[in-house]
C-alpha positions as CSV (number, residue, x, y, z in Angstrom):
1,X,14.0,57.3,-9.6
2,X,14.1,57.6,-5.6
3,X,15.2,61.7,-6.3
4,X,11.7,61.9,-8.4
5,X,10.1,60.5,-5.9
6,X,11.2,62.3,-3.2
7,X,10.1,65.6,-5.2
8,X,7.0,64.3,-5.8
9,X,6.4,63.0,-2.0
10,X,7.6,66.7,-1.5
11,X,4.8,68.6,-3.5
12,X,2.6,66.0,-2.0
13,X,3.3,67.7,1.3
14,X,3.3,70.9,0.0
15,X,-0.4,70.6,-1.2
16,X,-1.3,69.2,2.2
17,X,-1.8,65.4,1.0
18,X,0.7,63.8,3.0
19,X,0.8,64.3,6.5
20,X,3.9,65.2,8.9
21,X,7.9,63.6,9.0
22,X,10.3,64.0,6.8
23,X,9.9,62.4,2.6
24,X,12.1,59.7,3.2
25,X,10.2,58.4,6.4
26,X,7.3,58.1,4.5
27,X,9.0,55.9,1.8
28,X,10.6,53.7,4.5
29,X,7.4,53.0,6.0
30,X,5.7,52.6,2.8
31,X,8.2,49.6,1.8
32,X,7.9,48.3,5.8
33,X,3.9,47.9,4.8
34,X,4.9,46.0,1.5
35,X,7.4,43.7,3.4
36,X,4.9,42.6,6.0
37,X,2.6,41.5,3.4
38,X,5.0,38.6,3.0
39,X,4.9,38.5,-1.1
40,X,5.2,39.9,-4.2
41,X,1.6,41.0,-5.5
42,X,0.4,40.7,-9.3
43,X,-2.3,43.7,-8.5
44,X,-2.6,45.9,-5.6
45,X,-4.6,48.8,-4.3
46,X,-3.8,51.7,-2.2
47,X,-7.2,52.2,0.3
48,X,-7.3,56.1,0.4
49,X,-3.8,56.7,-1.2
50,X,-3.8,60.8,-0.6
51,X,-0.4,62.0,-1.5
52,X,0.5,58.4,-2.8
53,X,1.8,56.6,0.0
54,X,2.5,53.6,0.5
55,X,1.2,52.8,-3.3
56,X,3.8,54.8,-4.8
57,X,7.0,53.4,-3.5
58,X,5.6,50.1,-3.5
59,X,4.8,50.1,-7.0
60,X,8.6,51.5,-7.7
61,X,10.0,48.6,-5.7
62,X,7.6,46.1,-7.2
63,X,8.4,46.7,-11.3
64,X,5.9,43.8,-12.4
65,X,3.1,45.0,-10.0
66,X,-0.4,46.5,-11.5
67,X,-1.7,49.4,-9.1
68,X,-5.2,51.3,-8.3
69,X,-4.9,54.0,-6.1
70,X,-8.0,55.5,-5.3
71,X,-8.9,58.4,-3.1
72,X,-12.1,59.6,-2.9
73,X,-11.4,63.5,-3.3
74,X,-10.9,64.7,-6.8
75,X,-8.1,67.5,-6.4
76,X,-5.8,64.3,-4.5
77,X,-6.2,62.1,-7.5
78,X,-5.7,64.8,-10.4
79,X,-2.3,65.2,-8.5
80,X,-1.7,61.6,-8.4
81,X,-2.3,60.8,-11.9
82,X,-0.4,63.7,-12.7
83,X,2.5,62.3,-10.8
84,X,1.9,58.8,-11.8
85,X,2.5,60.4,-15.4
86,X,5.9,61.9,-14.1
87,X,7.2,58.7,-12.6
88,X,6.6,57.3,-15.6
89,X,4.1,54.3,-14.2
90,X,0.9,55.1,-16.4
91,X,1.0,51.8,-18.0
92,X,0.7,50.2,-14.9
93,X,-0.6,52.3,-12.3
94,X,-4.4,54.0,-12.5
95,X,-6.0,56.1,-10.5
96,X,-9.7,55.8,-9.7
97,X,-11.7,59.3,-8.2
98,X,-14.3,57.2,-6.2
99,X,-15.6,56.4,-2.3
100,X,-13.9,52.9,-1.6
101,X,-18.0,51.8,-0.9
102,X,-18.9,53.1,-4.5
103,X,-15.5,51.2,-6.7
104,X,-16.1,48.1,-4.2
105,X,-19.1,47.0,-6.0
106,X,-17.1,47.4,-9.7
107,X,-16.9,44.1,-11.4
108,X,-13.5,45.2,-12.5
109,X,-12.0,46.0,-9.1
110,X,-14.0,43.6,-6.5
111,X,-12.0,40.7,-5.5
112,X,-9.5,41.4,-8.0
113,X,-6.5,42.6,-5.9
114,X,-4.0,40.2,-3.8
115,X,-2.8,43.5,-1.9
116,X,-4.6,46.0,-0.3
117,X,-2.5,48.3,1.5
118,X,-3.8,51.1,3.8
119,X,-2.5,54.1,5.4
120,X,-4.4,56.3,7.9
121,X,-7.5,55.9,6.0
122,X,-9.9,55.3,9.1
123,X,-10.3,53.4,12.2
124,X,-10.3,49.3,12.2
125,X,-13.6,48.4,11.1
126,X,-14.0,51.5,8.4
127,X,-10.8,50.4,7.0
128,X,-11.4,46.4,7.3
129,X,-15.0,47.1,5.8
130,X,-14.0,49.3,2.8
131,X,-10.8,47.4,1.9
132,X,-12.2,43.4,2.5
133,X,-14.3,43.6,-0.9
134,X,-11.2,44.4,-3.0
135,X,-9.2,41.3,-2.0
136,X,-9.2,37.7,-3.8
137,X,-10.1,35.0,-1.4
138,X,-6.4,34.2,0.0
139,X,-5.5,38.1,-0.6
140,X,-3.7,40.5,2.4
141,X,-4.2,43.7,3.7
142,X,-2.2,45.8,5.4
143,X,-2.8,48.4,7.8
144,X,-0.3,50.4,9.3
145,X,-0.7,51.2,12.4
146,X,0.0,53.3,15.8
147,X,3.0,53.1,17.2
148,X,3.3,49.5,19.6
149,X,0.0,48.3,17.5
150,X,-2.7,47.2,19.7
151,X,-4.0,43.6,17.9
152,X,-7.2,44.0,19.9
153,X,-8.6,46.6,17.6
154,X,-9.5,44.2,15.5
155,X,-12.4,42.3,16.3
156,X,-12.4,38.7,15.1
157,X,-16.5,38.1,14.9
158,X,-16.4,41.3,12.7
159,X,-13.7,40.7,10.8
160,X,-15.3,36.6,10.4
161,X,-18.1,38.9,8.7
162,X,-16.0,40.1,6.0
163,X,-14.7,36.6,5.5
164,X,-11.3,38.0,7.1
165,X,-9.0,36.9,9.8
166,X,-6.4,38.7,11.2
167,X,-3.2,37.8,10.8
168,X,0.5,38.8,12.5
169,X,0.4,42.3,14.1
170,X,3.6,43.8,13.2
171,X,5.9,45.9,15.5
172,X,8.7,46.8,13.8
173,X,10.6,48.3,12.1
174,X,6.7,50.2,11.3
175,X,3.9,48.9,13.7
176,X,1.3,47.3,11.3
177,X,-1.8,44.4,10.8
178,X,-2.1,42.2,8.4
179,X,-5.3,40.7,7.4
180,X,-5.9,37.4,5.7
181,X,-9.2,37.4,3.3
182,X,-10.1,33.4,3.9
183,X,-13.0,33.7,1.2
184,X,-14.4,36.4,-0.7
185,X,-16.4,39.4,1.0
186,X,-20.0,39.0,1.0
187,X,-22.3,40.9,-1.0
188,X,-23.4,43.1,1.4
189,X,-20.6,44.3,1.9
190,X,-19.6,47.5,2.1
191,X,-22.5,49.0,3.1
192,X,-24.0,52.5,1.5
193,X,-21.5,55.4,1.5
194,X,-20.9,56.8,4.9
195,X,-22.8,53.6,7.0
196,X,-19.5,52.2,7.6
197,X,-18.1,54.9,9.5
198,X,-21.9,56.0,11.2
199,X,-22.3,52.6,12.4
200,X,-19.1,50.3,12.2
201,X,-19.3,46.6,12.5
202,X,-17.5,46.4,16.0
């Protein structure tokens, strides 16, 4: 199974939806994010999942996990849920073609996932905004992050907001944050497609 992944990781990067560093980087880093959530989750969701990473591997080394991965762009997610078909995880992984502000407010996806994992999807409060309302209360992110990390980009008062706290900032073997969600998101939250990038909570 690792060999199909690789060649699917490998077209993934072919078509221009994964970005730089050899296939089997990629993977390790996508299992480093899944490790430093600290549990096995029941259902997970891959904030922006381009080529498939991390929600790919993760849902390979997780055989009893349920997965969305959603990407906004519709040419990324026909390739996904073509490969999804290949790796033969349709029965437990879906793909959903939607803004992360649009499939937020979905009764079936809002505060329905224990893991959000997110990788290169925006800056801190884009990505906290956009992946807080798809978490159960007690649920994790996690965000990978630059190189060393830098714990300061995320800011507590706008993180209390979304009913989040940060949690340990990881620093290796893959530098990465983990967010706690201490109660469900509010409402209002996210905001209209593109607000939270034009005018981020901190």
């Amino acid at each position: 199974m690792l060999a199909q992944l690789r060649g699917v990781l490998a077209k993934a990067k072919e078509l221009g939806f994964l970005g730089p560093g050899p296939v089997d980087e990629h993977v390790t880093r996508a299992l480093d994010l899944g490790r430093a959530g600290g549990f096995r989750p029941s259902r997970a969701l891959d904030l922006g999942s381009g080529g498939g990473v991390p929600g790919l591997p993760l849902a390979l080394r997780w055989p009893s996990s349920r997965w969305i991965l959603l990407d906004g762009s519709l040419k990324r997610s026909s390739f996904l849920r073509d490969v999804v078909g290949e790796l033969g995880l349709a029965d437990r992984v879906s793909v959903v073609a939607e803004r992360a502000e649009t499939a937020a407010r979905s009764d079936d996806l809002r505060g329905a996932f224990d893991l959000v994992v997110a990788r290169g999807f925006a800056g801190p409060a884009v990505t906290a905004e956009c992946g807080s309302p798809f978490l159960r209360s007690g649920g994790v992110m996690v965000v990978a992050e630059p190189p060393g990390g830098e714990p300061s980009r995320w800011d507590a008062p706008g993180l209390a907001e979304l009913g989040m706290v940060a949690g340990p900032a990881v620093d290796s073997p893959t530098a990465c944050q983990v967010l706690v969600q201490n109660e469900l998101c509010p409402k209002r939250f996210p905001r209209r497609v593109g607000i939270p990038a034009k005018r981020p909570l901190w």
